[in-house]
N, CA, C and O of each residue as an XYZ file, in Angstrom:
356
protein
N     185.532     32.874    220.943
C     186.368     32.088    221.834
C     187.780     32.643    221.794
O     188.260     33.280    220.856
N     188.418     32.306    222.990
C     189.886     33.022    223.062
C     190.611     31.731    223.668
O     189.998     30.874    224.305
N     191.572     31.698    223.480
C     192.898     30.935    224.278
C     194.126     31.754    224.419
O     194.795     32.075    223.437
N     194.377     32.038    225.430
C     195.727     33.263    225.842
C     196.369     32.677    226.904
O     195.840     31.789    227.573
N     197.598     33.156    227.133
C     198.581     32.890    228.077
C     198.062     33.718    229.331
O     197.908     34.937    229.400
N     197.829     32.751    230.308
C     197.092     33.457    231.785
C     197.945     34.420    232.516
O     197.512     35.049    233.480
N     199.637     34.592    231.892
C     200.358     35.409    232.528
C     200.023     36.819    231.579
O     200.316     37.797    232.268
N     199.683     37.094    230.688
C     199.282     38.004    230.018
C     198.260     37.820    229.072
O     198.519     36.951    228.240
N     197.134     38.402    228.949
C     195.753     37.973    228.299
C     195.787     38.855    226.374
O     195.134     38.721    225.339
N     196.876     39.647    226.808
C     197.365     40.109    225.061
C     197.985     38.920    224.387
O     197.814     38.948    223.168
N     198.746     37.745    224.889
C     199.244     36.607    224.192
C     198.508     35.753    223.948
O     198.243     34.803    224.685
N     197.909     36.056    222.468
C     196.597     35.276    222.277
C     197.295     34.097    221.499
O     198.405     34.332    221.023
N     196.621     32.582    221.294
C     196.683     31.793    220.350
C     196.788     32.126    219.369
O     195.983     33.042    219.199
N     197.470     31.891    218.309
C     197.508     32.137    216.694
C     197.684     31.186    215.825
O     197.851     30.039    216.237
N     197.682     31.463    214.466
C     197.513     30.014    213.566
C     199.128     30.630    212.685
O     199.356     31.671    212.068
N     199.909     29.544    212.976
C     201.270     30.130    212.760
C     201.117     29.490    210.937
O     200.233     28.666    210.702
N     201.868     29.877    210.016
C     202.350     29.172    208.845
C     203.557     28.489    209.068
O     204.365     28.760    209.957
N     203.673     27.402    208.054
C     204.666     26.432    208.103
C     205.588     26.697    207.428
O     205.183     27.022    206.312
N     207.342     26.758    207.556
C     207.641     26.895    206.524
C     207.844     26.552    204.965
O     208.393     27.138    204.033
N     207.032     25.125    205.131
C     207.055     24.647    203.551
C     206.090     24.916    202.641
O     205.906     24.308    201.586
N     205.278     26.136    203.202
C     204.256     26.459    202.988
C     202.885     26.191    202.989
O     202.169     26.627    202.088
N     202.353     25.371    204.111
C     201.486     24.401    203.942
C     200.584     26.010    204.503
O     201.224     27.029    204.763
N     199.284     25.948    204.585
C     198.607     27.228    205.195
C     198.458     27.056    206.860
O     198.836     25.996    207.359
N     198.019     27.892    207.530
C     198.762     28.181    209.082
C     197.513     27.605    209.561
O     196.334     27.598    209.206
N     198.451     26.968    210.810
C     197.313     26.343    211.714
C     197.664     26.516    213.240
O     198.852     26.485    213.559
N     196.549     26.724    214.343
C     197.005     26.413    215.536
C     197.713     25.126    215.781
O     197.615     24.180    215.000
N     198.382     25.096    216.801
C     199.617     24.211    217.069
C     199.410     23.997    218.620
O     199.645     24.847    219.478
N     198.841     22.487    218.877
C     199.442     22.012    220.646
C     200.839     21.586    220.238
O     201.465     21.620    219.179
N     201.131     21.115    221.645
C     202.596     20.863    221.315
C     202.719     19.884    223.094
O     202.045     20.369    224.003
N     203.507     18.695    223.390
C     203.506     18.073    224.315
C     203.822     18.625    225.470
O     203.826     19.827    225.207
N     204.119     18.489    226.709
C     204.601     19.263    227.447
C     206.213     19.319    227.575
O     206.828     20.249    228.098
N     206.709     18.321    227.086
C     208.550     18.138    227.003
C     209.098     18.960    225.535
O     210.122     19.638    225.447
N     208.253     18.722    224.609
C     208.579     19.154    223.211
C     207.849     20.107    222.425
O     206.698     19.910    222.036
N     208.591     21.251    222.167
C     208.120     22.284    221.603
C     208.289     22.382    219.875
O     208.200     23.465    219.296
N     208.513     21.251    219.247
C     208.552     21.315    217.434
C     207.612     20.774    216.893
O     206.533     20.524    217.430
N     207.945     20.523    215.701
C     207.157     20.532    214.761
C     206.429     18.915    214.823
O     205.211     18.736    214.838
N     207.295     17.995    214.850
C     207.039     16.742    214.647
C     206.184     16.596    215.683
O     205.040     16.430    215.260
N     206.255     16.587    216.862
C     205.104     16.284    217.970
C     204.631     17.432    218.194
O     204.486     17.655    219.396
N     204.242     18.492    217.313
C     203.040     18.981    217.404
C     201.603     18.516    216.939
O     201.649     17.851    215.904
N     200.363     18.707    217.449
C     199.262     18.525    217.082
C     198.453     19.702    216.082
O     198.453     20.822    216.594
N     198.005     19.641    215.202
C     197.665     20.817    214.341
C     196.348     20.915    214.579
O     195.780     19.854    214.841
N     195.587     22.079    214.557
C     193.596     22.203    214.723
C     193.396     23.849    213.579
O     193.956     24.925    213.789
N     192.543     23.554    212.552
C     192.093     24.615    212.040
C     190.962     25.732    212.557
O     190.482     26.659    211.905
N     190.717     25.379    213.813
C     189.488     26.385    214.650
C     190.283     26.338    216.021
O     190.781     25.342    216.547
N     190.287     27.832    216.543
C     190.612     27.893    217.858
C     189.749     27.002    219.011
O     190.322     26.719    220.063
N     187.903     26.429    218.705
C     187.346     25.628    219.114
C     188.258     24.216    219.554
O     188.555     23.772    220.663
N     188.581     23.693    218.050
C     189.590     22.727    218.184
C     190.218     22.633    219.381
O     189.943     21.946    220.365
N     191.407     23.678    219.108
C     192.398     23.499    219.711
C     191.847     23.843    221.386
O     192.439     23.343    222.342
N     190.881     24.579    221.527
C     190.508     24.795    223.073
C     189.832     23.153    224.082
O     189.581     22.999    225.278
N     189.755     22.327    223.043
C     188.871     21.611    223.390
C     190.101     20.959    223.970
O     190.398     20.653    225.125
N     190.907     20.805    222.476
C     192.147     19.517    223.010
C     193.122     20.014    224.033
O     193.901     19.224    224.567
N     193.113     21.158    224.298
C     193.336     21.806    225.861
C     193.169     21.436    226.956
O     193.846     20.902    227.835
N     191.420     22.036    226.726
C     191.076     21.036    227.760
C     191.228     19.678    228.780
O     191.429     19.544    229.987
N     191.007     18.681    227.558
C     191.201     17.348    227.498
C     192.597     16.754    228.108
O     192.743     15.954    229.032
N     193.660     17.458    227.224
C     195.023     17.621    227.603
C     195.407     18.491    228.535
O     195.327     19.575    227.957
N     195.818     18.706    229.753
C     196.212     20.207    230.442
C     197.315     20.261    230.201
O     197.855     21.367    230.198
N     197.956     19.254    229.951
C     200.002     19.620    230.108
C     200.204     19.826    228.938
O     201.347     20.169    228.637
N     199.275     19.708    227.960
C     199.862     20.237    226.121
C     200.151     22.049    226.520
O     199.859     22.688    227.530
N     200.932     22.519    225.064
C     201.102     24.103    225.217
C     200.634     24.375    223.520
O     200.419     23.573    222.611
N     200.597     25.667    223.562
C     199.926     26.264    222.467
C     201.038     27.813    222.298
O     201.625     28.439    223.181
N     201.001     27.977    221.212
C     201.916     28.732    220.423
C     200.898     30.220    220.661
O     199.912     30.446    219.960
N     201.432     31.256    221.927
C     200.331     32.430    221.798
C     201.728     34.039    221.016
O     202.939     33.934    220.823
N     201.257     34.675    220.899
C     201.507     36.028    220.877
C     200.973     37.188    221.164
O     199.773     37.061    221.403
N     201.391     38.372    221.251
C     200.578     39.408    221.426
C     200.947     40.151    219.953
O     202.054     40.089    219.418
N     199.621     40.961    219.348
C     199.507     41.932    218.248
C     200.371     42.300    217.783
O     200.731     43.238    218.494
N     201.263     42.163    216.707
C     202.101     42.903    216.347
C     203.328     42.212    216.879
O     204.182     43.019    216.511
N     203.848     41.455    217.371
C     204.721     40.891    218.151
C     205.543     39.999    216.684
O     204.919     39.576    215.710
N     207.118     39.883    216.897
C     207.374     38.825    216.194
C     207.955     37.806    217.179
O     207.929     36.642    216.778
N     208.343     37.971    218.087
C     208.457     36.506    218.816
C     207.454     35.569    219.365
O     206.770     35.960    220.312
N     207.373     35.012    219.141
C     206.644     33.845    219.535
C     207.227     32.915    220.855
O     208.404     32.644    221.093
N     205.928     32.493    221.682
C     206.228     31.371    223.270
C     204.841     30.872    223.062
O     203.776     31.148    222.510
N     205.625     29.704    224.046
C     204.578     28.651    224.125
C     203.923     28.956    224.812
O     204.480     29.956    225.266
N     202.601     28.793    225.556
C     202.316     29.670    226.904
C     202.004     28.262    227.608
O     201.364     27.302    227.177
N     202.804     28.491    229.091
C     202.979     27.409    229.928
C     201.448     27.453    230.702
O     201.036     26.487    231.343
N     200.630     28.794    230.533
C     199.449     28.641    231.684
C     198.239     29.025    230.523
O     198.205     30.181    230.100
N     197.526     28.294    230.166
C     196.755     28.841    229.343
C     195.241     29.152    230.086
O     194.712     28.546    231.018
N     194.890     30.005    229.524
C     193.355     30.527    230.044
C     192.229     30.601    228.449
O     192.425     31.292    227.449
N     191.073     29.623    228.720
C     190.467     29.744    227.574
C     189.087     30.581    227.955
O     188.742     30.618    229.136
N     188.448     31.128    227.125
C     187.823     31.961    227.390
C     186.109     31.753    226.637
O     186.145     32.661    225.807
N     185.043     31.250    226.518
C     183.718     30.871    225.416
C     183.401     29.782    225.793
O     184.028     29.163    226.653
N     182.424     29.385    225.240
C     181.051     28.423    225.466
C     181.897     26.977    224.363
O     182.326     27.094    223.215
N     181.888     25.679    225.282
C     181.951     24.632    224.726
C     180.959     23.523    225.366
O     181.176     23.069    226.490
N     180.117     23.214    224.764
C     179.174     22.078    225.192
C     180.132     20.956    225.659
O     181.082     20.333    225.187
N     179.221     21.010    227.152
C     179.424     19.787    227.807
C     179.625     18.442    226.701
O     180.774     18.062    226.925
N     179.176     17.775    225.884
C     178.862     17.020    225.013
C     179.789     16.711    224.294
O     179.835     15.556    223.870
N     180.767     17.625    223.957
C     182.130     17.352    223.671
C     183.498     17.729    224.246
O     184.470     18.141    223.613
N     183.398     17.526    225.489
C     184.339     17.135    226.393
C     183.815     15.793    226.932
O     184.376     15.344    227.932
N     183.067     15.282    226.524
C     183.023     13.904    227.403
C     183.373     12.873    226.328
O     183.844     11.819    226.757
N     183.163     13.044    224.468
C     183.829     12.472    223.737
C     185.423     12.024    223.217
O     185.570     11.287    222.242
């Protein structure tokens, strides 16, 4: 499964670390607010594709390889197989 920014398909989702060291997780984030506190955390890109879904106006923290800046990506494109069965939960 993939989740990338639909304006460029190299800005993939990533599981960022925190700085207090907690271990790294994908990150939604609302559509007004891009921090920490109203972010949503998911340990499987599944996760987070689902609550995508579900949500369209959430954003997700992508990059491309090697990159150190980081964006939210305003258009996301997900990419793999999610059963019907849990999008209707």
């Amino acid at each position: 499964m993939k989740v990338y920014c639909g304006k460029n398909k190299g800005r993939e989702a990533y599981k960022r670390p925190y700085k207090d060291g907690r271990p790294a997780k994908f990150r939604a984030f609302p559509p007004s607010k891009n921090d920490q506190p109203n972010e949503k955390p998911f340990e499987t890109i599944e996760e987070l594709a689902l609550f995508l879904l579900k949500n369209s106006t959430w954003k997700t923290l992508v990059k491309e390889t090697g990159e150190t800046d980081r964006q939210v990506g305003d258009t996301i494109v997900i990419e793999g197989k999610i059963e019907l069965a849990q999008l209707v939960t």
